[in-house]
NUFIBA-231949 format. One record per atom (N, C-alpha, C): atom name; x, y, z. Coordinates in Angstrom, 3 decimals, always signed. Example, Ala and Ser with C-alpha at 12.3 -4.5 7.8 and 13.67 -1.06 7.14 Angstrom:
2
 atom        X        Y        Z
    N  +13.190   -5.690   +7.800
   CA  +12.300   -4.500   +7.800
    C  +13.200   -3.300   +7.800
    N  +12.850   -2.250   +7.080
   CA  +13.670   -1.060   +7.140
    C  +12.900   +0.030   +7.870
//
This chain:
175
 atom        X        Y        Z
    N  -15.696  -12.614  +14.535
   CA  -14.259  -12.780  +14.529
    C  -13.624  -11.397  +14.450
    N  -12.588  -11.308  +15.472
   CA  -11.720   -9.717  +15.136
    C  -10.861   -9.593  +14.171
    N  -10.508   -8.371  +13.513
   CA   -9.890   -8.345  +12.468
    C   -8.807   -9.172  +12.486
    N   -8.009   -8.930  +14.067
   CA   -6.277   -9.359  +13.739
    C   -6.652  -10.511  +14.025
    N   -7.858  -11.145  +14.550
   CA   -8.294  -12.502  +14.142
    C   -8.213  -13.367  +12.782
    N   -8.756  -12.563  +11.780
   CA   -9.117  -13.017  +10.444
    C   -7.523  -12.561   +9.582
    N   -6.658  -11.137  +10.451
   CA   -5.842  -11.000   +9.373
    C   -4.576  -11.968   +9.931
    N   -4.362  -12.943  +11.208
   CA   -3.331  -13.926  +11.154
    C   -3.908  -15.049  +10.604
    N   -5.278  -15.227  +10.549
   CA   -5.737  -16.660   +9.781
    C   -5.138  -16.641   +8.050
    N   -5.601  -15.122   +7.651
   CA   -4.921  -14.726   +6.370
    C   -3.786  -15.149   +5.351
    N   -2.762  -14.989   +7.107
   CA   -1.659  -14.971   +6.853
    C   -0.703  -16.186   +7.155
    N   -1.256  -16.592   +7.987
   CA   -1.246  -18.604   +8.120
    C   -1.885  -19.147   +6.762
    N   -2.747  -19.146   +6.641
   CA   -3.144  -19.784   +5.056
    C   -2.342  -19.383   +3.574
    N   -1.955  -18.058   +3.502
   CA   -0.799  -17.711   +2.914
    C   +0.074  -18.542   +2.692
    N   +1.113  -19.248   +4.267
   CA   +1.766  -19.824   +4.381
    C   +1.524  -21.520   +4.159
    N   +0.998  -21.677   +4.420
   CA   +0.321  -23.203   +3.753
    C   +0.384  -23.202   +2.194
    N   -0.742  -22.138   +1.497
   CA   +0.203  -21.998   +0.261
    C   +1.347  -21.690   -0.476
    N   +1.877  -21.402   +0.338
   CA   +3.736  -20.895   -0.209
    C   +4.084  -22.336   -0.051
    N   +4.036  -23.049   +0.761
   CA   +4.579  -24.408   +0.912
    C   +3.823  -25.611   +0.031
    N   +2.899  -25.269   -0.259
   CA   +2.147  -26.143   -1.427
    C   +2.580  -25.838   -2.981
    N   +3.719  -24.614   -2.617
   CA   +3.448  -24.126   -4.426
    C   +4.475  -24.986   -5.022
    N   +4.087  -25.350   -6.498
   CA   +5.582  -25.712   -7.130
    C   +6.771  -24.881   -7.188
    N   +7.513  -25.486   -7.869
   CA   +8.924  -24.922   -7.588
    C   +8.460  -24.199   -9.344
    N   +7.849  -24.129  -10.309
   CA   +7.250  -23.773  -11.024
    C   +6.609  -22.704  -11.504
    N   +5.768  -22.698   -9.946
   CA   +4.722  -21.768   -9.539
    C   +5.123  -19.835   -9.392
    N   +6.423  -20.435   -8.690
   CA   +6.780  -19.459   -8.086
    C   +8.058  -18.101   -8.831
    N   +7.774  -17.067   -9.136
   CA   +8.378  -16.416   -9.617
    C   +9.332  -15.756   -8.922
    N   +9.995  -15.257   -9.656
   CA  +11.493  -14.292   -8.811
    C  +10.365  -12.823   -8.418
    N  +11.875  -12.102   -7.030
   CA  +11.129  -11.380   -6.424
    C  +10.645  -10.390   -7.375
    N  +10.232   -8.913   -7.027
   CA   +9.994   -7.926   -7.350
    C  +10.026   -6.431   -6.147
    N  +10.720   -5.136   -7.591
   CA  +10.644   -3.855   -6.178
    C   +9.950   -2.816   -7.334
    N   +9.256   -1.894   -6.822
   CA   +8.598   -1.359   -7.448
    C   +9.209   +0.215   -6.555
    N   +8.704   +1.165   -7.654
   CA   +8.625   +2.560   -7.092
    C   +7.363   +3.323   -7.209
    N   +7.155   +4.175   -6.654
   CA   +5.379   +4.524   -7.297
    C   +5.344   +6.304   -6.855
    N   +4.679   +6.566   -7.111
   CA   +4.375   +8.539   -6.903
    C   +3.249   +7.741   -6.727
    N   +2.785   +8.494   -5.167
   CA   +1.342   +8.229   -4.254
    C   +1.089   +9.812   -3.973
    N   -0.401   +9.968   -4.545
   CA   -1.406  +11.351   -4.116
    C   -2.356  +10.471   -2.774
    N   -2.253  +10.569   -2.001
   CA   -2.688  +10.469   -0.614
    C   -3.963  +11.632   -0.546
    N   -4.892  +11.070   +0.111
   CA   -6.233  +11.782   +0.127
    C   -6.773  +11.496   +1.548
    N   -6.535  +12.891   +2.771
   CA   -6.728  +12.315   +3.926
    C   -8.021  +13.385   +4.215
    N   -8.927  +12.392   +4.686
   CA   -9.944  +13.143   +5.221
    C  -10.504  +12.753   +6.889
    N  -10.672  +14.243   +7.210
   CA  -10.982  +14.268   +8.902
    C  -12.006  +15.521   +9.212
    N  -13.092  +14.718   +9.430
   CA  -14.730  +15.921   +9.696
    C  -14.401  +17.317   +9.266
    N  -14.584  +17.136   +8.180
   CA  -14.268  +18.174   +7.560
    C  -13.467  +19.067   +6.598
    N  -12.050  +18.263   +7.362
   CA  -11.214  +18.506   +5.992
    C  -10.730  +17.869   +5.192
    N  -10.018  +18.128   +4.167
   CA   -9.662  +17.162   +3.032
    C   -8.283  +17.797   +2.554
    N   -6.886  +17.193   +2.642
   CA   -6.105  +17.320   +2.495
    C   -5.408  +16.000   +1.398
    N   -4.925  +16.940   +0.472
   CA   -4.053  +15.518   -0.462
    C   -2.693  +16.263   -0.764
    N   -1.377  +15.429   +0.114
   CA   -0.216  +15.455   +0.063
    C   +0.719  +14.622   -0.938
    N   +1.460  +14.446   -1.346
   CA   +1.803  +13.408   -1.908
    C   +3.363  +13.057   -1.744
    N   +3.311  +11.657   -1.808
   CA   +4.330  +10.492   -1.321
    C   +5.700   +9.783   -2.725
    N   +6.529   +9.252   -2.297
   CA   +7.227   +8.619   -2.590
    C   +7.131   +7.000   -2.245
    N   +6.395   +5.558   -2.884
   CA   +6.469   +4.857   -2.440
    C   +8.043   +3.394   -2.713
    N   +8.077   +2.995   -1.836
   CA   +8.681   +1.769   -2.732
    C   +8.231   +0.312   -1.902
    N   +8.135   -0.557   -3.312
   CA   +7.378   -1.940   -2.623
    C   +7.901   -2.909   -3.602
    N   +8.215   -3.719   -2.261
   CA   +9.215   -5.067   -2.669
    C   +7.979   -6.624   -2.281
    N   +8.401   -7.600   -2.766
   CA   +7.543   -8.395   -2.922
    C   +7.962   -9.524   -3.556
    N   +7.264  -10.844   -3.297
   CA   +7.447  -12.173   -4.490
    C   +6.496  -12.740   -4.548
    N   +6.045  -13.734   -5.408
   CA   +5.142  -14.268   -6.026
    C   +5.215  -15.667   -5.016
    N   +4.295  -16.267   -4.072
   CA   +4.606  -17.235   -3.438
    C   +3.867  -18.519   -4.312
    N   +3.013  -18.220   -4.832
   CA   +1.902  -19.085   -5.476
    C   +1.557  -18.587   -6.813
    N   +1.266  -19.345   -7.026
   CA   +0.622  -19.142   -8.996
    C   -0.350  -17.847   -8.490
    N   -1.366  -17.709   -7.839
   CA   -1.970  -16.672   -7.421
    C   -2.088  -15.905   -5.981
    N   -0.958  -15.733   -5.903
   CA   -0.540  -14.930   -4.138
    C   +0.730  -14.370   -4.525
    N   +0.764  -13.566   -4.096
   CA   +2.165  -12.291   -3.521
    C   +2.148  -11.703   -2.211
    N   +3.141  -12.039   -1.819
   CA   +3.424  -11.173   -0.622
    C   +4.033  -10.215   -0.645
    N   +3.723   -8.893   -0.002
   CA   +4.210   -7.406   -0.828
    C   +4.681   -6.524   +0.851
    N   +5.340   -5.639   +0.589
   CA   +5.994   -4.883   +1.791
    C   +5.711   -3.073   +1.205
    N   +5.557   -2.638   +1.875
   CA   +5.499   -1.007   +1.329
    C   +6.122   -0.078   +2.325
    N   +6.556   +0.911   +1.456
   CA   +7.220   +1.850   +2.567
    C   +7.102   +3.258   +1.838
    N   +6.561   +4.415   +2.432
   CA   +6.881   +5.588   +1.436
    C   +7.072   +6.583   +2.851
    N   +7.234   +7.941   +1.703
   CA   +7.030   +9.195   +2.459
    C   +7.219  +10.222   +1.946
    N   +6.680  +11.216   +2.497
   CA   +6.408  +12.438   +1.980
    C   +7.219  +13.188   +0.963
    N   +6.336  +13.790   -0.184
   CA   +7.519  +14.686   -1.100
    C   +6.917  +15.861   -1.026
    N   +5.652  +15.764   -0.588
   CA   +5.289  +17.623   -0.459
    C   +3.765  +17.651   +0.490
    N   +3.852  +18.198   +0.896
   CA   +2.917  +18.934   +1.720
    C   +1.191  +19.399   +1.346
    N   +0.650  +19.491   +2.341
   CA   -0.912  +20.475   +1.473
    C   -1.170  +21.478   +2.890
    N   -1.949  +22.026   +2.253
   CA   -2.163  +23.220   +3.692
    C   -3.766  +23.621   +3.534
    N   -4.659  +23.616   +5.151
   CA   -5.840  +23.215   +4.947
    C   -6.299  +24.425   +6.352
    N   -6.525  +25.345   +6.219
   CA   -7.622  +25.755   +7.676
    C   -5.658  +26.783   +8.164
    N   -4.821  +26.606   +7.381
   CA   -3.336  +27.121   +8.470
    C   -2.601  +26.380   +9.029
    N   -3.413  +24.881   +8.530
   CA   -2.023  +23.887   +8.921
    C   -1.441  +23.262   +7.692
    N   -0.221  +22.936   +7.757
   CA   +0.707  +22.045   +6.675
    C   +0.685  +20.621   +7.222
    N   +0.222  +19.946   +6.299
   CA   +0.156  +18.539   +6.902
    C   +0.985  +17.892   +5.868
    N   +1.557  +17.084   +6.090
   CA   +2.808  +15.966   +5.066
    C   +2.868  +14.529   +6.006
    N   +2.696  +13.847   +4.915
   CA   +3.129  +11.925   +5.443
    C   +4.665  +12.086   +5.529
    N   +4.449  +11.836   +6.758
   CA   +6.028  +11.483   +7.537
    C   +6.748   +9.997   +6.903
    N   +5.536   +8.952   +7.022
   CA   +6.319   +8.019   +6.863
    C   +5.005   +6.562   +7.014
    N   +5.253   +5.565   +5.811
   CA   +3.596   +4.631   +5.989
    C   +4.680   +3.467   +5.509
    N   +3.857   +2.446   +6.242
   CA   +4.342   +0.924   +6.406
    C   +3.499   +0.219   +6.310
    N   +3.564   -0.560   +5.043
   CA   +2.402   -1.988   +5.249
    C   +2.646   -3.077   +4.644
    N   +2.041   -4.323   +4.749
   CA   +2.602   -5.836   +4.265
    C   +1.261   -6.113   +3.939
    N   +1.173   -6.776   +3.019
   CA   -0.065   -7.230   +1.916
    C   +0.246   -8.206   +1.269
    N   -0.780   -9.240   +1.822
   CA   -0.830  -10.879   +0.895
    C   -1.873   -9.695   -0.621
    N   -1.668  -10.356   -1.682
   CA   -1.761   -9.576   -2.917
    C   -2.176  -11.201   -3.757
    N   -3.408  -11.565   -3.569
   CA   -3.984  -12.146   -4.516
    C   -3.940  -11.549   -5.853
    N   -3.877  -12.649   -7.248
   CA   -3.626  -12.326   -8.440
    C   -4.526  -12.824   -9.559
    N   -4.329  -12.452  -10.082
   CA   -4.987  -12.948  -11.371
    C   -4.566  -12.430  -12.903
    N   -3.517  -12.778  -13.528
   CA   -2.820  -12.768  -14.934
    C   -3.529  -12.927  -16.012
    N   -3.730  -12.406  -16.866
   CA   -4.740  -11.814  -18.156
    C   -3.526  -11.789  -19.359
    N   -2.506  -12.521  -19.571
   CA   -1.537  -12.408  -20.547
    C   -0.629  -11.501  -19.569
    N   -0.123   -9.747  -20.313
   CA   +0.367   -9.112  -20.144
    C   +0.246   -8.599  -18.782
    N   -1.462   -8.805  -18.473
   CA   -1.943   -7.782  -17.656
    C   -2.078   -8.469  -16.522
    N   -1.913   -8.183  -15.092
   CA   -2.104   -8.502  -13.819
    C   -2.713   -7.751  -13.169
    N   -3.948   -8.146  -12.808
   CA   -4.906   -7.662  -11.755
    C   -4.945   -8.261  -10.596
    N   -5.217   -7.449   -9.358
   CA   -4.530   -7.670   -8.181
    C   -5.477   -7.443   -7.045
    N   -5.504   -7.801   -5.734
   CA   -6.149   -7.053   -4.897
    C   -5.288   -6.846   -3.498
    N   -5.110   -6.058   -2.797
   CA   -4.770   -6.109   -1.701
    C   -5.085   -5.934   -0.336
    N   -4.687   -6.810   +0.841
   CA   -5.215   -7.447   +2.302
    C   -4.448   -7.351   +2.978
    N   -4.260   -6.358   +3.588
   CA   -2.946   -6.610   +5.312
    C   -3.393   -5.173   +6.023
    N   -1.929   -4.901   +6.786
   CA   -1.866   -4.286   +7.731
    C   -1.074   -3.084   +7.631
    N   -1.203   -1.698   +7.945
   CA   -0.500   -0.546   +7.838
    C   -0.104   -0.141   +9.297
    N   +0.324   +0.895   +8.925
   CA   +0.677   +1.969   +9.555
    C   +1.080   +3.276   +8.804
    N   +0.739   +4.531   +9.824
   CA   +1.145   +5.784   +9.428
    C   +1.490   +7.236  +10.377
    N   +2.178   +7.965  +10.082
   CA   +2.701   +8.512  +10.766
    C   +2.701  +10.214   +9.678
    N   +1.688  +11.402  +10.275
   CA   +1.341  +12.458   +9.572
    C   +1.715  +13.732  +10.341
    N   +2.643  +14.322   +9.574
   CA   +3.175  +15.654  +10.610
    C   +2.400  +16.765  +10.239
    N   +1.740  +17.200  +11.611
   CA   +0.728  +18.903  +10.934
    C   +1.657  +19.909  +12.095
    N   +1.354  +20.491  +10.697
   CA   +1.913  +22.271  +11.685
    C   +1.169  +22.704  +11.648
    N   +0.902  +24.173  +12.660
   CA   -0.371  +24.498  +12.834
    C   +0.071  +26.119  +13.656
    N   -0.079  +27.153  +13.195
   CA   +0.483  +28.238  +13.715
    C   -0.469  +28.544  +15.238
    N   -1.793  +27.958  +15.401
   CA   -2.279  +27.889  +16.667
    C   -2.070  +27.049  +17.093
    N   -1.935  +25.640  +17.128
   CA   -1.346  +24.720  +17.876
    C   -0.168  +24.046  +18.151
    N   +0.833  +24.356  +16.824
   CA   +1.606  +23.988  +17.180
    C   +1.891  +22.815  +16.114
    N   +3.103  +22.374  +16.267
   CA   +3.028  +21.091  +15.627
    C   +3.059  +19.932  +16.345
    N   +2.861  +18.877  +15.681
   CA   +2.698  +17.190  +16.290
    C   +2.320  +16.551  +15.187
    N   +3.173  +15.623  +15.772
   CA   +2.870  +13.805  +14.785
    C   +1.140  +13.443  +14.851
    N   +0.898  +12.617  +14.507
   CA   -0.499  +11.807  +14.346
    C   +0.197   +9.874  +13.913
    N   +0.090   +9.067  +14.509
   CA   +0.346   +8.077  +14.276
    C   -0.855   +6.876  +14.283
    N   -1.430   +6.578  +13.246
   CA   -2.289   +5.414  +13.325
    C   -1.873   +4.163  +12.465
    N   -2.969   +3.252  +13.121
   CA   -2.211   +1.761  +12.269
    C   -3.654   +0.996  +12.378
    N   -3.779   +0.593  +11.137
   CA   -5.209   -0.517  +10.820
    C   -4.964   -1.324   +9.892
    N   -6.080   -1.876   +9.365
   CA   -6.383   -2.977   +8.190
    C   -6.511   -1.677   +6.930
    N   -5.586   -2.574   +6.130
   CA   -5.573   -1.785   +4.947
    C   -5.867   -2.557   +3.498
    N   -6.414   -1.932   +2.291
   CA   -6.552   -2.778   +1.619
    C   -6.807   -2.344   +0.225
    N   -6.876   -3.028   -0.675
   CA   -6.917   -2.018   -2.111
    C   -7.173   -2.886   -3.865
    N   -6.804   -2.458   -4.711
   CA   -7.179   -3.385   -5.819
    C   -6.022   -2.833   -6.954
    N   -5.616   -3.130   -7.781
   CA   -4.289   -2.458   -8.887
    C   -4.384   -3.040   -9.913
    N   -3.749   -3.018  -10.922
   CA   -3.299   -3.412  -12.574
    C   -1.838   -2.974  -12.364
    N   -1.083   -4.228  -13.399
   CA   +0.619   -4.573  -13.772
    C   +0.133   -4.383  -15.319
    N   +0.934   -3.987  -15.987
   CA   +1.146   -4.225  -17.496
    C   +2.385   -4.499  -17.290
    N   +3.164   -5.641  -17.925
   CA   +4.347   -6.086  -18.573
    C   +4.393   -5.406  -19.568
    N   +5.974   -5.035  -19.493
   CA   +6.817   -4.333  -20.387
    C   +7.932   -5.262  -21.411
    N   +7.837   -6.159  -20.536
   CA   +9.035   -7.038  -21.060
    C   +9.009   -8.093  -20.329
    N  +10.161   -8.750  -20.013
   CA  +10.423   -9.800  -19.083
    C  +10.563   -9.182  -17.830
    N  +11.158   -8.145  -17.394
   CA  +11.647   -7.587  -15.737
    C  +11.096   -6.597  -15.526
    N  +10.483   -5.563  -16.967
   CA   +9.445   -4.320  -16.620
    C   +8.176   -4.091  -16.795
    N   +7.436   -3.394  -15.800
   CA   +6.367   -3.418  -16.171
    C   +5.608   -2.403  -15.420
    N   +4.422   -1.634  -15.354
   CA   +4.208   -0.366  -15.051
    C   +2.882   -0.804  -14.373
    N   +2.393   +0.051  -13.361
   CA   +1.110   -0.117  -12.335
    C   +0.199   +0.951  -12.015
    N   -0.627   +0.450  -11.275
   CA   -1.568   +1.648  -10.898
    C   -2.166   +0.812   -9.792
    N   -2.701   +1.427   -8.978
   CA   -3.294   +1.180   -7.815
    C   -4.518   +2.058   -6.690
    N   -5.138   +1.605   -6.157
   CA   -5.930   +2.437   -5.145
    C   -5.447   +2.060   -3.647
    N   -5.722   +2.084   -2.898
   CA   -5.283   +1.787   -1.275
    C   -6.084   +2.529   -0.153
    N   -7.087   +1.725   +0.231
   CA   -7.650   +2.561   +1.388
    C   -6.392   +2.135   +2.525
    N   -5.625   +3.320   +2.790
   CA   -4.584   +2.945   +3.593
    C   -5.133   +2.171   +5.247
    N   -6.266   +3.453   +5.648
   CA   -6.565   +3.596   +6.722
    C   -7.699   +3.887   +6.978
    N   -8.831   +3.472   +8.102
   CA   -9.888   +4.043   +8.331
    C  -10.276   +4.321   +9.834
    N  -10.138   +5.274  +10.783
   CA  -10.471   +5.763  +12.177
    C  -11.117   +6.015  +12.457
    N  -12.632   +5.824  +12.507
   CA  -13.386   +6.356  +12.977
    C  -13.760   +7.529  +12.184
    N  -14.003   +9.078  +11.985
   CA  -13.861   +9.663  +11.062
    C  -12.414   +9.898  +10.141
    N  -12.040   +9.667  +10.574
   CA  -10.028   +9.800   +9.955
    C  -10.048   +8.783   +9.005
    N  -10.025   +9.261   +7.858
   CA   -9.622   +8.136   +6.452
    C   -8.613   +8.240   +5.518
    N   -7.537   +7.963   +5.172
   CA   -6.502   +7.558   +3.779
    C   -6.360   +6.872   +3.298
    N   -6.890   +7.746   +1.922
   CA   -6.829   +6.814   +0.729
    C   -5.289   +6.890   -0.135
    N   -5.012   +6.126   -0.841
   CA   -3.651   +6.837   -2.166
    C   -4.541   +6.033   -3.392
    N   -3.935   +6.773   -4.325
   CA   -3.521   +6.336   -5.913
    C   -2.535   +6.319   -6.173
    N   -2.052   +5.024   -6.554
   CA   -0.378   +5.104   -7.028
    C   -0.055   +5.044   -8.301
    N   +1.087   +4.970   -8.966
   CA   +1.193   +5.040  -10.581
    C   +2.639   +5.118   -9.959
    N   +3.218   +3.780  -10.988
   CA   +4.430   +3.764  -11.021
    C   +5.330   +2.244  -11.483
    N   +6.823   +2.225  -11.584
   CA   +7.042   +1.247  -12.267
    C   +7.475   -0.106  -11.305
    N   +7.757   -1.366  -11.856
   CA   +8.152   -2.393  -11.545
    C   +9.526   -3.344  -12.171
    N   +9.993   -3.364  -11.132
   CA  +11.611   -4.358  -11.766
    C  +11.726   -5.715  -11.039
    N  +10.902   -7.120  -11.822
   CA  +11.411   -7.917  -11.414
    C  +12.921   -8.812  -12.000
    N  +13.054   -9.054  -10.932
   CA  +15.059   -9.753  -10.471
    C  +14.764  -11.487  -11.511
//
């Protein structure tokens, strides 16, 4: 089966459970902010820039979330004479759950995209734009009723040799 095979079956079954959930089940939305260290590696080099994320989301099922992400660059790294910085990353993630009291452990399943600007005093500059299956695992601690603080991993992306990873750390405000 091909990926975007298995990732619309994913996401159809998702939807079957959003429509099965109680009215109970289902919690108010959520937006989060996060500081992402991005870790991009390509035969050879290893560059970690780091991001601004924000990710909005709701609870469709007692154990499912559907999550949206969006970040981009707050600073740069420089590797060999080039400056490389995340322009700009997009992804949607069904976010299976599992609640421990306070604590929410998580995993995440969807689809990205990304977009990486290198300068390069011999070549020049140019974009880099890729888009794959992305996926990852996190912890929520509740703060209260609407706050609560996270952490996360994210293999954003994987190309062939071209890989990004992040670690995120950051807070949560659900409505």
């Amino acid at each position: 089966m091909s990926l975007q095979k298995l990732l619309t079956a994913i996401i159809l079954s998702s939807g079957v459970l959003a429509a099965s959930a109680s009215a109970r089940d289902a919690e108010k939305p959520y937006v989060g902010v996060d500081y992402t260290m991005l870790q991009l590696e390509d035969v050879g080099i290893d560059v970690e820039p780091y991001a601004l994320r924000v990710r909005g989301g709701s609870v469709v099922a007692k154990y499912l979330a559907v999550e949206a992400h969006a970040a981009a660059g707050v600073s740069s790294d420089t590797v060999q004479g080039a400056r490389i910085n995340l322009n700009s990353l997009y992804a949607v993630y069904l976010r299976p759950q599992v609640s421990l009291g306070a604590l929410h452990v998580y995993g995440l399943v969807g689809y990205g995209y990304l977009n990486i600007a290198v300068k390069d005093a011999a070549f020049g500059s140019y974009d880099q734009d890729e888009s794959d299956f992305t996926f990852g695992a996190g912890a929520q601690l509740d703060l209260g009723s609407n706050w609560a603080v996270n952490a996360s991993y994210i293999q954003q992306l994987k190309v062939e040799d071209f890989q990004v990873d992040s670690l995120n750390a950051g807070v949560v405000y659900r409505f």
